[in-house]
C-alpha positions as CSV (number, residue, x, y, z in Angstrom):
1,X,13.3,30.3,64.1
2,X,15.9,29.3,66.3
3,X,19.5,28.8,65.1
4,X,21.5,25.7,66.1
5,X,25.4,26.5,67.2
6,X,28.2,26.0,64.3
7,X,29.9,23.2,64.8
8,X,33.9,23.9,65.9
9,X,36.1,24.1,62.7
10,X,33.3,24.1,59.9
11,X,33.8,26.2,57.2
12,X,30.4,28.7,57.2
13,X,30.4,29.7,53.7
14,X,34.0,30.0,52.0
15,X,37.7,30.4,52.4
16,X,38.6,34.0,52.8
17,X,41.1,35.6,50.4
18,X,44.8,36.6,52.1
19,X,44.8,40.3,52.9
20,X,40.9,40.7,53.1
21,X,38.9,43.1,55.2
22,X,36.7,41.3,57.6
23,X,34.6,42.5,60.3
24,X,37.6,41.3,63.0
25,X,40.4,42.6,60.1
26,X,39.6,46.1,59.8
27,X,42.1,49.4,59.1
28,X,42.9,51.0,62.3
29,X,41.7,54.4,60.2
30,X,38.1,52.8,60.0
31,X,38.5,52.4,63.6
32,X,38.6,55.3,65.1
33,X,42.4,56.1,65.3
34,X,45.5,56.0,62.9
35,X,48.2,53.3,63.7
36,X,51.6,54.3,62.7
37,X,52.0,51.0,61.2
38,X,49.7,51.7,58.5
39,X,51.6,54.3,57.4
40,X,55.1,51.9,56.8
41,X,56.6,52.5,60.4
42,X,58.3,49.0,61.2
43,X,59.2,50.1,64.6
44,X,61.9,47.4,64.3
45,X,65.3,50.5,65.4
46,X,66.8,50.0,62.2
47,X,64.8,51.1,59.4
48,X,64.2,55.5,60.1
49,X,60.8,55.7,60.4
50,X,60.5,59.6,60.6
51,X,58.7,60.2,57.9
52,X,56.0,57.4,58.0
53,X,55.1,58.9,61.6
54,X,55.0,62.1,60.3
55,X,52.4,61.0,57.6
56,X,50.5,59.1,60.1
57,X,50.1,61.9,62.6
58,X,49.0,64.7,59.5
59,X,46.5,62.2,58.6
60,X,45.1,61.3,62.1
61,X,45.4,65.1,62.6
62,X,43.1,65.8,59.7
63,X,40.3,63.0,60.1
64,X,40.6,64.2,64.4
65,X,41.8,60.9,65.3
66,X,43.9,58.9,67.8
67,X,47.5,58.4,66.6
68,X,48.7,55.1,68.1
69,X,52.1,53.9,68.6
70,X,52.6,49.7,69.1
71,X,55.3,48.3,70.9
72,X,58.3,49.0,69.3
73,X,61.5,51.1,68.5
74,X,61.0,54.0,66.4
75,X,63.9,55.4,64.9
76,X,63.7,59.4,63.7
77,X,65.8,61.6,62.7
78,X,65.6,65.4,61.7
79,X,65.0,67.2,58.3
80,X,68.6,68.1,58.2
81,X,69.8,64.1,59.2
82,X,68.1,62.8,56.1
83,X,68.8,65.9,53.9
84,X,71.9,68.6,54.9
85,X,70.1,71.4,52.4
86,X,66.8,71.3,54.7
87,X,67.2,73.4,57.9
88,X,64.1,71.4,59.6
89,X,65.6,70.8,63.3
90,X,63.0,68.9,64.3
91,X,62.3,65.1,64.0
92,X,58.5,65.0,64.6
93,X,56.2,68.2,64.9
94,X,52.8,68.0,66.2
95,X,50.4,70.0,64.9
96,X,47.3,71.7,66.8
97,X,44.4,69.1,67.9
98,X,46.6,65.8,67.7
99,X,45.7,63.2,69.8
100,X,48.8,60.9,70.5
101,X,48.9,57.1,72.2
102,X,51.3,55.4,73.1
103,X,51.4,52.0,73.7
104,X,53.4,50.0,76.7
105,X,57.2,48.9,75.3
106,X,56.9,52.2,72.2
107,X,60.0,54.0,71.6
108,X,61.1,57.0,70.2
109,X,65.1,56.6,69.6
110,X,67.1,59.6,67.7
111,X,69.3,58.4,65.3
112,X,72.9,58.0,65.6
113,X,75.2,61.3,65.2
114,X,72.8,63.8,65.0
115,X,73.8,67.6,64.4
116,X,73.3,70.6,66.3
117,X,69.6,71.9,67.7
118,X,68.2,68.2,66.4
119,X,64.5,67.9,68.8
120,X,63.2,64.8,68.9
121,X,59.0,65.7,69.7
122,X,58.2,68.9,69.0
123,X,55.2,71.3,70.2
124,X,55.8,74.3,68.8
125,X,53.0,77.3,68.2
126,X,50.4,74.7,68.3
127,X,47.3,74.1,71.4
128,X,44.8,71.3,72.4
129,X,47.1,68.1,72.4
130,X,46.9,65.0,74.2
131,X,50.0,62.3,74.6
132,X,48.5,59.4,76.4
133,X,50.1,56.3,77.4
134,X,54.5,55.6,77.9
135,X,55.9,58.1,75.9
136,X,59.6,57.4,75.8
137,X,62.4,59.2,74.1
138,X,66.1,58.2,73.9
139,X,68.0,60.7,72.6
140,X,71.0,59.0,71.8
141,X,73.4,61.3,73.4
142,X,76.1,58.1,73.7
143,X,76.2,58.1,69.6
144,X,76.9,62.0,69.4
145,X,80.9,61.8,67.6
146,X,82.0,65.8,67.8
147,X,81.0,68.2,70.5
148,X,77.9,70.1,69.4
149,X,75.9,72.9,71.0
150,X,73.8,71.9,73.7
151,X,69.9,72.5,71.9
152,X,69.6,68.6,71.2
153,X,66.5,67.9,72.9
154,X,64.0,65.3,73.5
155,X,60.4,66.6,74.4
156,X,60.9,70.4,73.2
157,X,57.6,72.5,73.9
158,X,57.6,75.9,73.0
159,X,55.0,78.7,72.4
160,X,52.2,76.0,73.3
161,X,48.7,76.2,75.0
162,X,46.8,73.5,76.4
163,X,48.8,70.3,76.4
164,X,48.2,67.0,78.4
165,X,50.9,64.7,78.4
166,X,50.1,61.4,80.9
167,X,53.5,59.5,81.1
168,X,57.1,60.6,79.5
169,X,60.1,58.9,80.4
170,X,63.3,61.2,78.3
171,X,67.0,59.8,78.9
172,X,70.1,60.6,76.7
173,X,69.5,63.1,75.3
174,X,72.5,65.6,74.8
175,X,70.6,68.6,75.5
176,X,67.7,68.6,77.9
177,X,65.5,65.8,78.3
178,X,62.5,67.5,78.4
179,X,62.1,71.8,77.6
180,X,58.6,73.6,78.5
181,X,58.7,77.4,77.4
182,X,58.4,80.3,74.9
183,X,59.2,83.8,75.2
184,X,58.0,85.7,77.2
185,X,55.6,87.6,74.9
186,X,54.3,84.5,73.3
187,X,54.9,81.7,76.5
188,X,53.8,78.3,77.2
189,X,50.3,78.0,78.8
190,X,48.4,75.2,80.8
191,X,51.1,72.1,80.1
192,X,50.2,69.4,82.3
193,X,52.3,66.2,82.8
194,X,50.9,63.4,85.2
195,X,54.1,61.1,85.2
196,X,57.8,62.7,84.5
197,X,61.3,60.6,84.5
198,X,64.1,61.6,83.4
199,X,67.8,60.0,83.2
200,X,71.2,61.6,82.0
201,X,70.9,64.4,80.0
202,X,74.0,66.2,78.5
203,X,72.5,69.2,79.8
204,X,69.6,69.3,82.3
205,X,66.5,66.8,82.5
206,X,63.7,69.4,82.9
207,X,64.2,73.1,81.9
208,X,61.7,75.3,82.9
209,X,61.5,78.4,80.5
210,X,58.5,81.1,79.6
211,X,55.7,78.4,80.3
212,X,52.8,79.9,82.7
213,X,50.2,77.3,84.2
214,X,52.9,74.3,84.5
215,X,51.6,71.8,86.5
216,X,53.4,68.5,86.8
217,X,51.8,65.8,89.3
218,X,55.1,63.6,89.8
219,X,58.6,64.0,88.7
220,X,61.6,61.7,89.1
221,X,65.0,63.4,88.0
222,X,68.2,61.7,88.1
223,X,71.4,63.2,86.4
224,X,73.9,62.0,88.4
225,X,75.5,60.5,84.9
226,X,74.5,63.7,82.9
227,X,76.5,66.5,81.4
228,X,77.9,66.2,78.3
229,X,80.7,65.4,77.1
230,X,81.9,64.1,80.0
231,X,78.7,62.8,81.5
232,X,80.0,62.3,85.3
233,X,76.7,64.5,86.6
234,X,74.9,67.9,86.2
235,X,72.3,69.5,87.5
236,X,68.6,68.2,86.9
237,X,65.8,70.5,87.2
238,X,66.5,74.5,85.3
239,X,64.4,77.3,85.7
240,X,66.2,80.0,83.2
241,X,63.8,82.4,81.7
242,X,65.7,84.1,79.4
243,X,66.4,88.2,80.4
244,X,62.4,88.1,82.0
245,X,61.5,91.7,81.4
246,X,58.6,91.6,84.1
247,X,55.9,92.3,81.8
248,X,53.4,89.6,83.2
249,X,53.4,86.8,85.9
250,X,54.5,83.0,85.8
251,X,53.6,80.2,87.8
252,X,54.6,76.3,87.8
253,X,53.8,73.9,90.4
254,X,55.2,70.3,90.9
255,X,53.3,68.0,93.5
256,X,56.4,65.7,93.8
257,X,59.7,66.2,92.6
258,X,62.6,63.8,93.1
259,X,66.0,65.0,91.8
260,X,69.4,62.9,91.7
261,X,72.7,64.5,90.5
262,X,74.5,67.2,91.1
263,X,71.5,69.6,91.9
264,X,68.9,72.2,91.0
265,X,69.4,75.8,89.6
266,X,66.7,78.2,89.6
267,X,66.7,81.6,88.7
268,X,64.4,84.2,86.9
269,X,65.8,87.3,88.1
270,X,67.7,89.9,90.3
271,X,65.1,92.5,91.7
272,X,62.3,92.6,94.2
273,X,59.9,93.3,91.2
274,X,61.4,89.9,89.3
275,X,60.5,87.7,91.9
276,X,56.9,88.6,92.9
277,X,55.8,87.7,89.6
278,X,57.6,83.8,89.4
279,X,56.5,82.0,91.3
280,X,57.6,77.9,91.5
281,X,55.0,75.8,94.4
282,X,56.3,72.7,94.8
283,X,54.3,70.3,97.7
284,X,57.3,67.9,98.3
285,X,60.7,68.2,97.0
286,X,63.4,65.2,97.8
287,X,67.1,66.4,96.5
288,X,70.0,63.7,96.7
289,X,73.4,65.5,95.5
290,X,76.7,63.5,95.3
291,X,79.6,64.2,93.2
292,X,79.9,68.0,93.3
293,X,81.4,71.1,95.5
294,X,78.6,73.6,94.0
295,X,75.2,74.4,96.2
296,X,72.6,71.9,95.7
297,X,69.8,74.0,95.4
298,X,70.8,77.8,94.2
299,X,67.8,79.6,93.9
300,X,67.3,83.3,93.4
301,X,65.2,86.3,91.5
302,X,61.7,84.0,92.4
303,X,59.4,83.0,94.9
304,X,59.7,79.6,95.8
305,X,57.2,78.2,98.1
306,X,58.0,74.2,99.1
307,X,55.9,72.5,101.6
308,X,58.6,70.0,102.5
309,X,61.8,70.0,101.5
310,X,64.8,67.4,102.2
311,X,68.1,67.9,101.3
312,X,71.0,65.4,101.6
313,X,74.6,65.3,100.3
314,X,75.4,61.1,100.1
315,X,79.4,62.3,100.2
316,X,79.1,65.8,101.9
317,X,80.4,67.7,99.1
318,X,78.2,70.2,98.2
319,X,79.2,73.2,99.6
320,X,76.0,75.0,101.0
321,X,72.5,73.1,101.1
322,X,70.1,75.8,99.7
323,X,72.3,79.0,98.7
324,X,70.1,82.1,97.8
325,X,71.7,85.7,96.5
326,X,69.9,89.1,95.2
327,X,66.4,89.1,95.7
328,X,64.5,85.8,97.0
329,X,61.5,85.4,98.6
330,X,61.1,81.9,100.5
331,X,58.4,80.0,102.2
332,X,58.7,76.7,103.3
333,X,57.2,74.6,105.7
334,X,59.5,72.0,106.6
335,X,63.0,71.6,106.0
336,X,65.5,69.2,106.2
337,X,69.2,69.7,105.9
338,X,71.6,66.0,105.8
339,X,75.6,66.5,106.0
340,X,76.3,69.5,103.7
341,X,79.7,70.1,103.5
342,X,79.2,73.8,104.5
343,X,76.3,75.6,105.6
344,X,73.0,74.1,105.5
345,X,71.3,77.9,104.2
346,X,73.6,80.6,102.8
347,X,71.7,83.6,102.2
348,X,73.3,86.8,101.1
349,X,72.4,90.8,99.9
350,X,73.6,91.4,97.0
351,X,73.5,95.1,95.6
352,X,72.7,94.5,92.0
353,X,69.6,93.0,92.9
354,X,68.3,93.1,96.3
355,X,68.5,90.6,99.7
356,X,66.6,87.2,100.0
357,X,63.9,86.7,102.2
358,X,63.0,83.5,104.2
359,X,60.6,81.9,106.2
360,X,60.4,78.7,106.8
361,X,58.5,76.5,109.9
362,X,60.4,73.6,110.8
363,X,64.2,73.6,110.3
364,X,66.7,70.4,110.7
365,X,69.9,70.4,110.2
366,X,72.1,67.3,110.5
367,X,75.8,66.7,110.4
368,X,75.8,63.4,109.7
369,X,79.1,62.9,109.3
370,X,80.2,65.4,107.5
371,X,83.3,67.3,108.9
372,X,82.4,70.7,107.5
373,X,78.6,70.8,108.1
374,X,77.2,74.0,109.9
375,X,73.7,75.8,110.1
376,X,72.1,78.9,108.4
377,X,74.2,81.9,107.0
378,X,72.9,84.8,106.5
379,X,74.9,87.8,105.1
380,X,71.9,90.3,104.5
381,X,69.6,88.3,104.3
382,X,66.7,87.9,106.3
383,X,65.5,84.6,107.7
384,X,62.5,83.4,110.1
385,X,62.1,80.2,111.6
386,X,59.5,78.5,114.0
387,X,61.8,76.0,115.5
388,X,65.5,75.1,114.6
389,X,66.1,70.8,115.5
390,X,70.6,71.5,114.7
391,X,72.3,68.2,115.5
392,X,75.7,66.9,115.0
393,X,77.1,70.8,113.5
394,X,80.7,71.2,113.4
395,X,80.3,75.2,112.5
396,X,77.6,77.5,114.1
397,X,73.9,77.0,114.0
398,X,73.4,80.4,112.8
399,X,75.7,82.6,112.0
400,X,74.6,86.7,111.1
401,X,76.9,88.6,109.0
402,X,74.3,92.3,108.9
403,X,75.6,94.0,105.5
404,X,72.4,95.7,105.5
405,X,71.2,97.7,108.5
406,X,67.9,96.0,107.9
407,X,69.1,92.8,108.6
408,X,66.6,90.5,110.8
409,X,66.5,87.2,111.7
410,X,63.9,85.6,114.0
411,X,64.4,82.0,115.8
412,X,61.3,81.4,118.1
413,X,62.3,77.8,119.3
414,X,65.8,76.4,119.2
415,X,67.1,72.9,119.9
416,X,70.9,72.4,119.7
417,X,72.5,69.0,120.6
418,X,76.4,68.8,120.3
419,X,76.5,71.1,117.8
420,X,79.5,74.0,117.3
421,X,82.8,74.3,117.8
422,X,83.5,78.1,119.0
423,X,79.7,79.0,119.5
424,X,76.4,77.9,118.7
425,X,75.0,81.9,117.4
426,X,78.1,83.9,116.0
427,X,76.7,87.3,114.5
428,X,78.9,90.2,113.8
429,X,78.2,93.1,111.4
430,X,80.0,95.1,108.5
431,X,80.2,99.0,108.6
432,X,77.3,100.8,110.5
433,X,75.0,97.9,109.6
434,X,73.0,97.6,112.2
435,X,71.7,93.4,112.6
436,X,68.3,92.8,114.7
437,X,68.5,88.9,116.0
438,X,65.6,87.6,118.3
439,X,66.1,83.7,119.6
440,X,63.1,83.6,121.8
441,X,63.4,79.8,123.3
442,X,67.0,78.2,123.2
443,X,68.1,75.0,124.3
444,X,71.5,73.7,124.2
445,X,72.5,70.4,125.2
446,X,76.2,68.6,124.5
447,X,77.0,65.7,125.4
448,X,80.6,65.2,123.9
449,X,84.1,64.8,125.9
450,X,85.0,68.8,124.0
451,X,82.0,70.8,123.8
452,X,81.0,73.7,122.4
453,X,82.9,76.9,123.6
454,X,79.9,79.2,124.5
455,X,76.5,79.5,123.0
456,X,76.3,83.4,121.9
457,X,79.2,85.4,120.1
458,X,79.3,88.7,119.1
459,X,82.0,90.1,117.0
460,X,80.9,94.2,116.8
461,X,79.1,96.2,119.3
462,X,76.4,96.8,116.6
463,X,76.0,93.6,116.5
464,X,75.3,92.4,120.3
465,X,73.1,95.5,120.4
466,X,71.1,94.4,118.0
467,X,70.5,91.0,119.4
468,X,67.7,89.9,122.1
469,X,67.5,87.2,123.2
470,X,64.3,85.5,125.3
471,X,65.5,82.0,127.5
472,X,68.3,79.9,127.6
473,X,68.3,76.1,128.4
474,X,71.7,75.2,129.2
475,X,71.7,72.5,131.7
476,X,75.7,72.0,130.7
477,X,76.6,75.1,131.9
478,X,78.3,75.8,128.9
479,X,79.2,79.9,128.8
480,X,76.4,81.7,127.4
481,X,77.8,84.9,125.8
482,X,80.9,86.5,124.4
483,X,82.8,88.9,122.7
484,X,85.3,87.8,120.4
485,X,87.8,91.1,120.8
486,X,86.8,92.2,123.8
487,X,87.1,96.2,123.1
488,X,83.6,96.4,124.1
489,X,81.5,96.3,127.5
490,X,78.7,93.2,126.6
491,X,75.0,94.9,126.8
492,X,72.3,92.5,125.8
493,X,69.0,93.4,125.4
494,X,66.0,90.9,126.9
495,X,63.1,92.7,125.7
496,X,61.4,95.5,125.0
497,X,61.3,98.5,122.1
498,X,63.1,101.4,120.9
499,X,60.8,104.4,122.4
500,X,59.2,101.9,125.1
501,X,61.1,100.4,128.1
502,X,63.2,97.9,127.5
503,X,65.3,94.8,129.8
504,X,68.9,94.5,129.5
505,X,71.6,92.2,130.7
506,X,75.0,94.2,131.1
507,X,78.5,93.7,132.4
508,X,79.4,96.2,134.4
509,X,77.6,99.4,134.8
510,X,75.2,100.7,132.2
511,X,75.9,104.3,132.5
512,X,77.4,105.5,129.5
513,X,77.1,102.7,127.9
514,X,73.6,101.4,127.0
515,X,70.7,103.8,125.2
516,X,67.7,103.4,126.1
517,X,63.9,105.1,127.3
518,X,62.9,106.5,130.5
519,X,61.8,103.3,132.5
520,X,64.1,100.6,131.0
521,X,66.0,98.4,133.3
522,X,69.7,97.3,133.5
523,X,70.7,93.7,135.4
524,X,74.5,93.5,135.9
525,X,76.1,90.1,135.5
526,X,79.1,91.3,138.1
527,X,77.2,93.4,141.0
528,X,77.2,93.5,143.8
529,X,74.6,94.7,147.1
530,X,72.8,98.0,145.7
531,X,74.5,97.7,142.1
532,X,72.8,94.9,140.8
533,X,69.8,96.2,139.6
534,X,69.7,100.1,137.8
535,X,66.8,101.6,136.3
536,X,67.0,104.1,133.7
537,X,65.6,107.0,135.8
538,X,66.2,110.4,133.3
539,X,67.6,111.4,129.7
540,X,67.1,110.4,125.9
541,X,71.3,109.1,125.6
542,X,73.3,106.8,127.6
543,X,73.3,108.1,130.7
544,X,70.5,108.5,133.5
545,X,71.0,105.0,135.0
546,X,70.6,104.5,138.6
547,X,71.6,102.2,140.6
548,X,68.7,100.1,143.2
């Protein structure tokens, strides 16, 4: 039989009771998730709600069910806040198999004052949990009344496996915003973030410790009002494993990292052996550094691989762009240096560990108004590059300091506009360290009222003979070689080996003075009819050369 609609307003059978269950009023529990609210959180930033969350997540732990968090402002505190005989350093601990939610306009504020090593969320020896939704912590670091260590942290995971966290936003806190790691016997594996911000932390935003399998999607990092106590800026992204022994491999990757403040600091090691097995892949990383003299990006003991990576110092105080010491090995793409007060790379051997290594595709380097802006360094180290774009350099576009006899650096395109003071190339060499330097295409153009002295310097005869040098654009006729002291005849090889015949450009004659194969070839910048041209006709030295 059909039914006929209820009028609007009628009563259908009788008044329901205050505080009834209906089918519209039911207990989040008998819902398939655990509201916090059930529990006694007010989320209201006054009353502590610690322990009511607590509760709530053990429950919705034990029946496997979602843990949800309403709009609100959740005040916690740690087992040592609400009682100074408990040593519980944590506020909220999340136990293995929790499923977390939270809800659009949720918060998670520490309370005021809190002592040392105080963590606001804590993962710790647990596996297979899920935060969903805005997670958002404030640590509270503006409350914090007498200088404590710097462990007060806001997401802490440590020892964990197999977390998924979709959004965090951390700020305040007086430690680190946000620590991933472990040890490295019992490290962090598979902890995947989809959405990271961080803002001022006393200490870094995102530390990077034993943790294996990070893999962040999107991360936005600004410190430029962090460091505690003074909070004027600090660096925001950490990679500090501590004392990494080598006994196992670590990898993170970051699809897009942002980072405002003083810089980044990444280290896991000294040796050769270190840095093969860390590894850090980030696709795109976008570094704005104001406020400090230190390097914006020091990296070292790793292998860092960046597909593009911008650099740009908004008052052209940091000192060197990317600086890199013991052992390094670097690949990136693209690069992009903006007015670094210094050089743009500074990459140096160090004997306790080893020499960095880099390669990197596309290189730009831009003054930009900074007085004090220059190119790549490279005591040591060894550096490759597909093409250099240098414009607006007050120092050299490269400059090769060989403190290794192994030292090599490889330029196969360069493109220098009014760039240099002295010289566009200065290379010079320490002891019997013996540099090789290979610029295969150059091109130099200047266009202001004092240009740049001359394009090639050498400083040491080792030096110049380790140097060749392909074509030279120079359609200002600026001078094209030189050697600083003079108290050695200029010899440049063109091309050509060691054993095979090789091309040289030499002032004055070559005999005596250049070594090379049976075969090789001598042009002399000063000759004259039948001295112009000499071919190395006989011997294994110096000598044999005869003029055609």
């Amino acid at each position: 039989m059909a039914t006929s609609p209820i009028p609007d307003g009628s009563v259908t059978s009788s008044i329901i009771a205050d505080g009834a269950v209906t089918s519209i009023k039911l207990d989040p529990e008998t819902n398939g998730y655990v509201n916090v609210r059930s529990f006694g959180a007010k989320g209201n930033g006054t009353q502590d709600d610690t322990v009511a969350i607590q509760n709530a997540i053990n429950a919705g732990n034990a029946s496997r069910k979602v843990v949800i968090f309403p709009p609100g402002v959740y005040k916690v505190s740690s087992g040592r806040m609400r009682n100074p005989s408990i040593l519980d350093w944590w506020c909220l601990r999340i136990p293995t198999g929790t499923n977390l939610s939270f809800e659009p306009g949720s918060k998670l504020v520490l309370a005021p004052n809190p002592p040392s090593d105080t963590r606001v969320l804590v993962i710790f020896n647990a596996s297979n949990i899920t935060i969903s939704g805005s997670l958002e912590i404030d640590g509270s670091a503006s409350t914090v009344k007498t200088a404590v260590n710097d462990q007060l942290h806001g997401l802490f995971i440590s020892s964990a496996q197999n977390i998924s966290i979709e959004s965090v936003y951390a700020h305040d806190c007086y430690g680190d915003n946000i620590f991933v790691g472990g040890t490295e016997d019992n490290p962090s594996i598979n902890v995947q973030f989809s959405d990271v911000r961080c803002e001022t932390a006393g200490r870094k935003n995102f530390v990077i410790h034993f943790v294996d399998q990070l893999h962040v999607n999107r991360a936005v990092l600004n410190n430029s009002r962090g460091g505690a106590p003074g909070f004027n800026g600090a660096n925001s992204l950490d990679l500090e494993p501590d004392e990494f022994r080598g006994s196992r491999s670590f990898y993170q990757r970051f699809d897009s990292l942002t980072t405002t403040g003083y810089g980044n600091d990444l280290s896991a090691g000294l040796t050769d052996a270190i840095a093969r097995l860390w590894t850090l892949d980030i696709g795109s990383l976008d570094m704005r550094v104001g406020g400090t003299v230190s390097p914006a990006l020091l990296s070292y003991g790793l292998t860092l691989k960046i597909s593009h990576l911008t650099i740009s110092s908004t008052d052209h105080k940091a000192n060197y762009g990317l600086q890199t010491i013991y052992s390094q090995f670097i690949d990136i793409a693209s690069a992009r240096f903006d007015g670094i007060g210094g050089p743009a790379i500074h990459a140096a051997f160090n004997a306790a560990g080893g020499k960095p290594r880099l390669r990197i595709g596309s290189l730009a380097m831009y003054g930009s108004g900074s007085t004090l802006a220059s190119g790549a360094r490279m005591d040591g180290g060894d550096l490759y590059v597909g093409t250099i774009d240098a414009q607006d350099l007050m120092g050299s576009a490269i400059h090769v300091f060989a403190t290794q006899s192994d030292t090599m650096v490889t330029v196969d395109n360069m493109n220098i506009r009014n760039s240099g003071t002295n010289q566009v190339v200065l290379v010079t060499s320490y002891g019997a360290a013996k540099p090789f330097l290979h610029l295969n295409n150059v091109a130099v153009f200047d266009t202001r009222a004092v240009k740049v002295k001359r394009i090639l310097e050498f400083e040491t005869l080792s030096a110049m003979q380790g140097t060749s040098l392909g074509t030279i654009y120079n359609p200002y006729s600026l001078t094209e070689w030189f050697a600083t002291y003079g108290n050695f005849k200029r010899a440049l090889r063109l091309t050509g080996g060691t054993l095979l015949p090789a091309l040289f450009m030499v002032e004055g004659s070559p005999e005596g003075v250049i070594t090379a194969p049976v075969g090789s070839l001598a042009m002399r910048t000063d000759g004259a009819a039948q001295t112009a041209l000499y071919v190395k006709e006989s011997g294994t030295g110096a000598t044999g050369w005869k003029a055609k």
